[in-house]
DRENPA-3360 file (N, C-alpha, C; in nm, 2 decimals, always signed):
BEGIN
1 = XXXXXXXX = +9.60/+15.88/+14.37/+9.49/+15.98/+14.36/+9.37/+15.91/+14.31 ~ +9.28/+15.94/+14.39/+9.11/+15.87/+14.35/+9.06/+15.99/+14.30 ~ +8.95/+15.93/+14.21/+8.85/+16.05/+14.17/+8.80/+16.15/+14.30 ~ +8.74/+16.10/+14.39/+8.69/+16.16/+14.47/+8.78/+16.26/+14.55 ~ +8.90/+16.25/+14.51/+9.03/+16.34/+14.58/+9.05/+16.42/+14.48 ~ +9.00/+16.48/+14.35/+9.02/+16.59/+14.25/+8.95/+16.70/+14.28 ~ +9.03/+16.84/+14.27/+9.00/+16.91/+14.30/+9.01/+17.05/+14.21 ~ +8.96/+17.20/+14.17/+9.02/+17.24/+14.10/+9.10/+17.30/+14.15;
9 = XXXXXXXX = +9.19/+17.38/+14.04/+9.30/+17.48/+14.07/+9.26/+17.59/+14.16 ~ +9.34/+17.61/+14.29/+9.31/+17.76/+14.31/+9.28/+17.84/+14.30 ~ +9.19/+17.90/+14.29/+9.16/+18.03/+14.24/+9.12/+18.03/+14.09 ~ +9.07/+17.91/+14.04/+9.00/+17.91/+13.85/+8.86/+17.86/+13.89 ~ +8.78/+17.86/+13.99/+8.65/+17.87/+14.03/+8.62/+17.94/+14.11 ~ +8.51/+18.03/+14.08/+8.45/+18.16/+14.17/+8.31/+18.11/+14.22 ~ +8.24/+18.14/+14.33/+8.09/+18.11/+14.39/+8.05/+18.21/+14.31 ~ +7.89/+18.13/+14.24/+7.81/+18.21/+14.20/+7.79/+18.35/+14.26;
17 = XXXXXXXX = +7.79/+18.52/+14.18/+7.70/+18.57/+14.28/+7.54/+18.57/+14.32 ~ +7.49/+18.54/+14.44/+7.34/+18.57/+14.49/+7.31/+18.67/+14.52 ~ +7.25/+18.75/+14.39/+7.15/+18.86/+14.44/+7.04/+18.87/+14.48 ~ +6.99/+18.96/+14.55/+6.89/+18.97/+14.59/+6.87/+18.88/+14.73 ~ +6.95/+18.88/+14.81/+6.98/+18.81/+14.87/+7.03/+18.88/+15.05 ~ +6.97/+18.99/+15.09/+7.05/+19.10/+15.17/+7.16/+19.18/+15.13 ~ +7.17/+19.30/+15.23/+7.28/+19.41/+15.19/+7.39/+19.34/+15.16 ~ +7.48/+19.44/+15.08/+7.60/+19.42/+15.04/+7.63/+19.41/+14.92;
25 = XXXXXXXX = +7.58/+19.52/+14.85/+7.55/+19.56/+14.70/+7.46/+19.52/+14.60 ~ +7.46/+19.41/+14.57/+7.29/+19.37/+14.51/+7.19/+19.28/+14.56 ~ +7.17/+19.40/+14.67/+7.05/+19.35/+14.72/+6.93/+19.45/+14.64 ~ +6.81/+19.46/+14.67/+6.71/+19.56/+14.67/+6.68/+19.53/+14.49 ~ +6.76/+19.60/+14.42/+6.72/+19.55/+14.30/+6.79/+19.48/+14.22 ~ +6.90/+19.42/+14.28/+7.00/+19.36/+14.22/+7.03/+19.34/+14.14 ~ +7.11/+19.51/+14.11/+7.20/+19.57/+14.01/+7.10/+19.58/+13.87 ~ +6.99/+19.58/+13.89/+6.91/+19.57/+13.77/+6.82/+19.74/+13.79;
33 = XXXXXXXX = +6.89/+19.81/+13.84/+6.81/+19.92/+13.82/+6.65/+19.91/+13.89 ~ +6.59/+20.07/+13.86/+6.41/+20.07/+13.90/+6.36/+20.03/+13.80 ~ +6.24/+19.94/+13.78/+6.16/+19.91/+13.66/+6.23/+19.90/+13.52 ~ +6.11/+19.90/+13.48/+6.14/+19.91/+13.30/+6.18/+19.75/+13.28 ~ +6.14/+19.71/+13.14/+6.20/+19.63/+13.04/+6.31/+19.52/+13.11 ~ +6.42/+19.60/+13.13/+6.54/+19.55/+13.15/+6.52/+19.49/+13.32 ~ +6.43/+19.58/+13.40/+6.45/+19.48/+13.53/+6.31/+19.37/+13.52 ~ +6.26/+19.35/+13.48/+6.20/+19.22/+13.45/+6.25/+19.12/+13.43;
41 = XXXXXXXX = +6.21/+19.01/+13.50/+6.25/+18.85/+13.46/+6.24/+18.81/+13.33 ~ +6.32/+18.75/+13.27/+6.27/+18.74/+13.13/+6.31/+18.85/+13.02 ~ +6.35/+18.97/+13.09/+6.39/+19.05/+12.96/+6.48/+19.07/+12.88 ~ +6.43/+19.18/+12.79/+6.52/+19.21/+12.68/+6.47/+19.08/+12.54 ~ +6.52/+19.13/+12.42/+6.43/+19.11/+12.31/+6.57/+19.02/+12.18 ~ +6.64/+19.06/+12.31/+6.81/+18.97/+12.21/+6.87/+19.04/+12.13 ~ +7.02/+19.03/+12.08/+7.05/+19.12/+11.98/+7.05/+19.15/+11.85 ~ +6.97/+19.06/+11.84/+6.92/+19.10/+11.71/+6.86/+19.21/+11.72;
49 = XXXXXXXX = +6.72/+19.22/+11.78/+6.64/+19.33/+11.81/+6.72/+19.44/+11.79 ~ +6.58/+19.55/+11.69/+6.65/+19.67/+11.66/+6.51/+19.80/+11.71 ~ +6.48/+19.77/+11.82/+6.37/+19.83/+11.85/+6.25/+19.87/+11.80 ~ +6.21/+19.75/+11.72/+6.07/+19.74/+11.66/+6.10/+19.78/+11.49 ~ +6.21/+19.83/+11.42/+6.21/+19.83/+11.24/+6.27/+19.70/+11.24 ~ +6.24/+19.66/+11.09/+6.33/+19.51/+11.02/+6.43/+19.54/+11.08 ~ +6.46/+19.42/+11.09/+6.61/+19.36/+11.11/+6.70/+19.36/+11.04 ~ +6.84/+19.37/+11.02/+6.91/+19.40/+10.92/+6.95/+19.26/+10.80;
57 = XXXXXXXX = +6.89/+19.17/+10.84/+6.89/+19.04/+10.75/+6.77/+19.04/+10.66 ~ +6.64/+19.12/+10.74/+6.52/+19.16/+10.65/+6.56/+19.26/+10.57 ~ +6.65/+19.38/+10.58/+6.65/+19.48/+10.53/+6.82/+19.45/+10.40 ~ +6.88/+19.34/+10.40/+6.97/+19.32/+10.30/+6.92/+19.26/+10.20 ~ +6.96/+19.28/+10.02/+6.91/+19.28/+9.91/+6.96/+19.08/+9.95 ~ +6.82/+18.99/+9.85/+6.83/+18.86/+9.88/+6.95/+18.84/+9.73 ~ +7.04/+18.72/+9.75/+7.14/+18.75/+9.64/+7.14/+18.57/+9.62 ~ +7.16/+18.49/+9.53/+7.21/+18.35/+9.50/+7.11/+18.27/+9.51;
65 = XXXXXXXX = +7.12/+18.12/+9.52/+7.03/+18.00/+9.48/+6.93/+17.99/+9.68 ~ +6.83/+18.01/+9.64/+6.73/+18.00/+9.72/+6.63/+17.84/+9.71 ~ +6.72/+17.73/+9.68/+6.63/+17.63/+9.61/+6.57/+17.53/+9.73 ~ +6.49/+17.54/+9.74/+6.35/+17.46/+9.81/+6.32/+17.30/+9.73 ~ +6.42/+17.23/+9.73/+6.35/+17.11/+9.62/+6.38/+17.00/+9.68 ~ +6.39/+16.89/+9.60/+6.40/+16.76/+9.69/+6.54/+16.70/+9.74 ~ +6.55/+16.68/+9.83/+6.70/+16.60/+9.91/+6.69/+16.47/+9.83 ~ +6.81/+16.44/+9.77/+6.80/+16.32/+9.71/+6.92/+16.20/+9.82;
73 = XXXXXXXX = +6.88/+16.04/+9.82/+7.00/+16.02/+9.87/+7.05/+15.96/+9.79 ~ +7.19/+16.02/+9.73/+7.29/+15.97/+9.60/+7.37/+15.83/+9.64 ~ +7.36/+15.80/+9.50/+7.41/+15.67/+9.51/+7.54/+15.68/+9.42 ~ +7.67/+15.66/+9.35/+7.75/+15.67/+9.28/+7.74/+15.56/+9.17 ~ +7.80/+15.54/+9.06/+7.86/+15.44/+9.00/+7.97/+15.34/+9.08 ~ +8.06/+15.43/+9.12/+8.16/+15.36/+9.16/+8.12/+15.26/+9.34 ~ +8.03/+15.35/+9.36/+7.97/+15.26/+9.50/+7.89/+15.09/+9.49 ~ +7.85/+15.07/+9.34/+7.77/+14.99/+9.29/+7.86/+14.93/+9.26;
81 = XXXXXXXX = +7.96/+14.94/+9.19/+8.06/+14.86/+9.12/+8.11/+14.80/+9.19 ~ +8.12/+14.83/+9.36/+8.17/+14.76/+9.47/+8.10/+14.63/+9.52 ~ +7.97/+14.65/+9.48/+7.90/+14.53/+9.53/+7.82/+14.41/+9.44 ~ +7.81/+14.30/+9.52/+7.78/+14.15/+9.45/+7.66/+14.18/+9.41 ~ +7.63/+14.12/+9.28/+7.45/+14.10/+9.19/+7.46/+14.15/+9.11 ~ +7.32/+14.18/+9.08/+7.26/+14.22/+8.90/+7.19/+14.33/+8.94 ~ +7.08/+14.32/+9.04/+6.98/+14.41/+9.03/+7.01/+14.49/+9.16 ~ +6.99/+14.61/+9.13/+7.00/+14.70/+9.27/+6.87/+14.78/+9.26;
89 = XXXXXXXX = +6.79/+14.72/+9.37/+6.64/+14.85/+9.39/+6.69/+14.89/+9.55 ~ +6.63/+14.99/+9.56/+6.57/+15.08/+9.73/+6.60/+14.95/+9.86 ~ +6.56/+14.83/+9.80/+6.57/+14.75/+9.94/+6.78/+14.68/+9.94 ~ +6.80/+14.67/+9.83/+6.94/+14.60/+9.83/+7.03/+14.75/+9.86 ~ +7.00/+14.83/+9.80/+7.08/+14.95/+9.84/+7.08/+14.97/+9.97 ~ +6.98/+14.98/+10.02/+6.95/+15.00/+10.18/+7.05/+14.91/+10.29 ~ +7.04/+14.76/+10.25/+7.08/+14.65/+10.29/+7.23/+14.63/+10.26 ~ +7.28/+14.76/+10.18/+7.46/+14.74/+10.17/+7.50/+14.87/+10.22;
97 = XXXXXXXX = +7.39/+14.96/+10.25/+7.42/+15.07/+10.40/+7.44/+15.20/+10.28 ~ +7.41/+15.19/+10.13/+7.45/+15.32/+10.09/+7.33/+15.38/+10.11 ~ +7.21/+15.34/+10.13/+7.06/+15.39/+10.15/+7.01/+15.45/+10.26 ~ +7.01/+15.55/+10.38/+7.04/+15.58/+10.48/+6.92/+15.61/+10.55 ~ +6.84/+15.70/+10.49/+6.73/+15.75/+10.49/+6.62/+15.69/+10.41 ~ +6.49/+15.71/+10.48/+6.38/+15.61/+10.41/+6.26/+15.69/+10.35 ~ +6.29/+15.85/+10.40/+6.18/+15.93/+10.37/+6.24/+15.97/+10.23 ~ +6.35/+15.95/+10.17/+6.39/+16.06/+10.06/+6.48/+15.94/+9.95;
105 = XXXXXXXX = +6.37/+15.99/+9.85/+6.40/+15.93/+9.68/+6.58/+15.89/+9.67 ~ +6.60/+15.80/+9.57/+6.73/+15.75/+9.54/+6.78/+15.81/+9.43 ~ +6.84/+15.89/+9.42/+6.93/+15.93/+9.29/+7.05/+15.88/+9.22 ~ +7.11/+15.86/+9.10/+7.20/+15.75/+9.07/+7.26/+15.85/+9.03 ~ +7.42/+15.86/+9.04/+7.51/+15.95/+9.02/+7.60/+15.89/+8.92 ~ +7.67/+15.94/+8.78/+7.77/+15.93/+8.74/+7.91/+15.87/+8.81 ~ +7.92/+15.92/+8.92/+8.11/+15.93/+8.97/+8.12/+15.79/+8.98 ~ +8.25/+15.75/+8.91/+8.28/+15.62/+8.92/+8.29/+15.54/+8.80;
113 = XXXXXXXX = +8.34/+15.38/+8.81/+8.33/+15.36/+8.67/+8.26/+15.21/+8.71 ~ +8.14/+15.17/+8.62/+8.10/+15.05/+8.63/+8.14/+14.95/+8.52 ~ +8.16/+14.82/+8.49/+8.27/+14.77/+8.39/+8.10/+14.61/+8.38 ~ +8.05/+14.61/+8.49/+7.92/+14.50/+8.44/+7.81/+14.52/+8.42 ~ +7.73/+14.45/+8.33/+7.60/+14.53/+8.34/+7.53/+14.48/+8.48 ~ +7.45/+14.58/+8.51/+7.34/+14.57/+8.62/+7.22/+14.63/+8.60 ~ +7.12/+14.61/+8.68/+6.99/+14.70/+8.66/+6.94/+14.75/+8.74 ~ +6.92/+14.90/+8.75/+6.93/+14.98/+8.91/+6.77/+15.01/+8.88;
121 = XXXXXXXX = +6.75/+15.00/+9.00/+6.64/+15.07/+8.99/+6.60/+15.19/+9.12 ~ +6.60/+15.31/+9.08/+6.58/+15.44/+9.15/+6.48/+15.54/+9.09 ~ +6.49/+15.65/+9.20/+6.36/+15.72/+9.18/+6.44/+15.82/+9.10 ~ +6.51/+15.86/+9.06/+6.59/+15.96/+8.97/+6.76/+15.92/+8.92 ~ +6.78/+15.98/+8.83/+6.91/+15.93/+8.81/+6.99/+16.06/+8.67 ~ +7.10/+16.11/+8.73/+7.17/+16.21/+8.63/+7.15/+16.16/+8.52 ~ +7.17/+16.18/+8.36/+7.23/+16.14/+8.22/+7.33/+16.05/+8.22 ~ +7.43/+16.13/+8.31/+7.57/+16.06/+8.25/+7.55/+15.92/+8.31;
129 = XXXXXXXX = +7.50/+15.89/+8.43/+7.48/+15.78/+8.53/+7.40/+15.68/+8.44 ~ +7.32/+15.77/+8.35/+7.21/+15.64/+8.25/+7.30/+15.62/+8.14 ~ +7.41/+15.70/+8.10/+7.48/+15.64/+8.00/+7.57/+15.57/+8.02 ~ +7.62/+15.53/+8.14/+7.73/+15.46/+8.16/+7.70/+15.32/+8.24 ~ +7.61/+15.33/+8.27/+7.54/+15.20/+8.31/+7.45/+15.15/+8.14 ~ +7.40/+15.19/+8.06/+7.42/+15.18/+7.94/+7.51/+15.06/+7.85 ~ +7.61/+15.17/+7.88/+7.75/+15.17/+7.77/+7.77/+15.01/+7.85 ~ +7.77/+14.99/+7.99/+7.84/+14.91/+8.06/+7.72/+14.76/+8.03;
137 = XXXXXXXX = +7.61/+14.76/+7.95/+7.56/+14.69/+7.93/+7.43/+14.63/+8.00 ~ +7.36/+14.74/+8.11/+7.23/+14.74/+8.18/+7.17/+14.82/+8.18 ~ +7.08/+14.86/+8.26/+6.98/+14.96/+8.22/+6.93/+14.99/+8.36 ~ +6.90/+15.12/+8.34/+6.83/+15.21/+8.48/+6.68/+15.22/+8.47 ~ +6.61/+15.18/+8.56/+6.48/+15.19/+8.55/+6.47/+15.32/+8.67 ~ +6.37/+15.38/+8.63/+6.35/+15.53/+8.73/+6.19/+15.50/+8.73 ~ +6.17/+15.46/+8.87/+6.04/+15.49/+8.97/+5.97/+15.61/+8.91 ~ +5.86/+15.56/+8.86/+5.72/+15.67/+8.81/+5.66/+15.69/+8.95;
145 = XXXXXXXX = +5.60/+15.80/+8.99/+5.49/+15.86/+9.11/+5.41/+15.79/+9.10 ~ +5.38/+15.77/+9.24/+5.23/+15.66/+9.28/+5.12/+15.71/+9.25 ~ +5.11/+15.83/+9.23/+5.02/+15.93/+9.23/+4.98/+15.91/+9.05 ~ +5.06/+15.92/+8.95/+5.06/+15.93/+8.85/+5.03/+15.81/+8.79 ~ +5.04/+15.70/+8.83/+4.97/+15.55/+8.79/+4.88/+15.52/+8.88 ~ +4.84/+15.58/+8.94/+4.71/+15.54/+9.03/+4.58/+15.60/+8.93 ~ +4.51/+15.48/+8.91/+4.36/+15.50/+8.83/+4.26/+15.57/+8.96 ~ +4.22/+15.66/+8.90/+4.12/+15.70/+9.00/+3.99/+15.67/+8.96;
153 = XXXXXXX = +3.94/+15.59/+9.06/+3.81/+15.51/+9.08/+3.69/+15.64/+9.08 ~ +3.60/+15.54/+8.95/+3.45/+15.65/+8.98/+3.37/+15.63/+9.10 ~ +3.34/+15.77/+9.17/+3.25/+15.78/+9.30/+3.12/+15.74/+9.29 ~ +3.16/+15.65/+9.34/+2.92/+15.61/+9.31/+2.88/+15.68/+9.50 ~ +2.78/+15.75/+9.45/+2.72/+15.80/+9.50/+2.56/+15.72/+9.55 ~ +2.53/+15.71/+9.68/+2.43/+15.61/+9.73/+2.32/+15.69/+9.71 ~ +2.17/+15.61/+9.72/+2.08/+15.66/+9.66/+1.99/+15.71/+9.79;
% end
């Protein structure tokens, strides 16, 4: 058997029907009724639609955490502990694949146990993550805003 010799089963494929296409039941308006809404190309408003009031997703009480804040991409303890050096910034993290994304801050996570000191450096980091790299004998530096050490220059204005 060659590909080109496969065929389907019997009777588990049907020809499209073509309406509108001469007599023999959907012709003329093919099965779409006279006018309105529904015989237009294009129609209908989907099921959601509830004929012009809120929707019933607008119209349910909002309930639980709605939080809009920053994606961090987490790093663990125990993920560091796996790998060779001293210093871990944004570019070595990147370069041992736990750094994935480039648009979104580094956060240092507790989980795990570190046993050498190191010195991480990220743009956020939990407590327990700064106490256990600590205890373990290094220290976490956490990235200040560019925005927030940037001196803003006085405008001279031309004469």
């Amino acid at each position: 058997m060659k590909l080109h010799e496969l065929t389907p089963a019997p009777g588990s494929r049907k020809n499209r029907k073509r309406v509108g296409r001469g007599p023999g039941g959907t012709d003329k308006t093919a099965g779409r009724g006279h006018k309105g809404q529904k015989a237009r190309s294009g129609a209908g408003k989907g099921s959601f639609f509830e004929g012009g009031r809120s929707t019933l997703i607008s119209r349910l009480p909002k309930r639980g955490f709605n939080n809009v804040g920053t994606t961090y991409e987490v790093v663990n303890l125990g993920q560091l502990a796996g790998l060779e050096g001293e210093t871990f910034d944004r570019a070595a993290l990147e370069l041992a694949g736990l750094v994935r994304r480039k648009n979104r801050p580094v956060k240092l996570l507790g989980r795990g146990e570190l046993t050498r000191a190191v010195t991480v450096h990220v743009d956020a980091a939990s407590e327990s993550a700064v106490r256990a790299v600590e205890a373990a004998g290094g220290r976490v530096v956490i990235a200040q805003a560019s925005s927030e050490n940037a001196e803003q220059a006085p405008i001279e204005q031309a004469e």
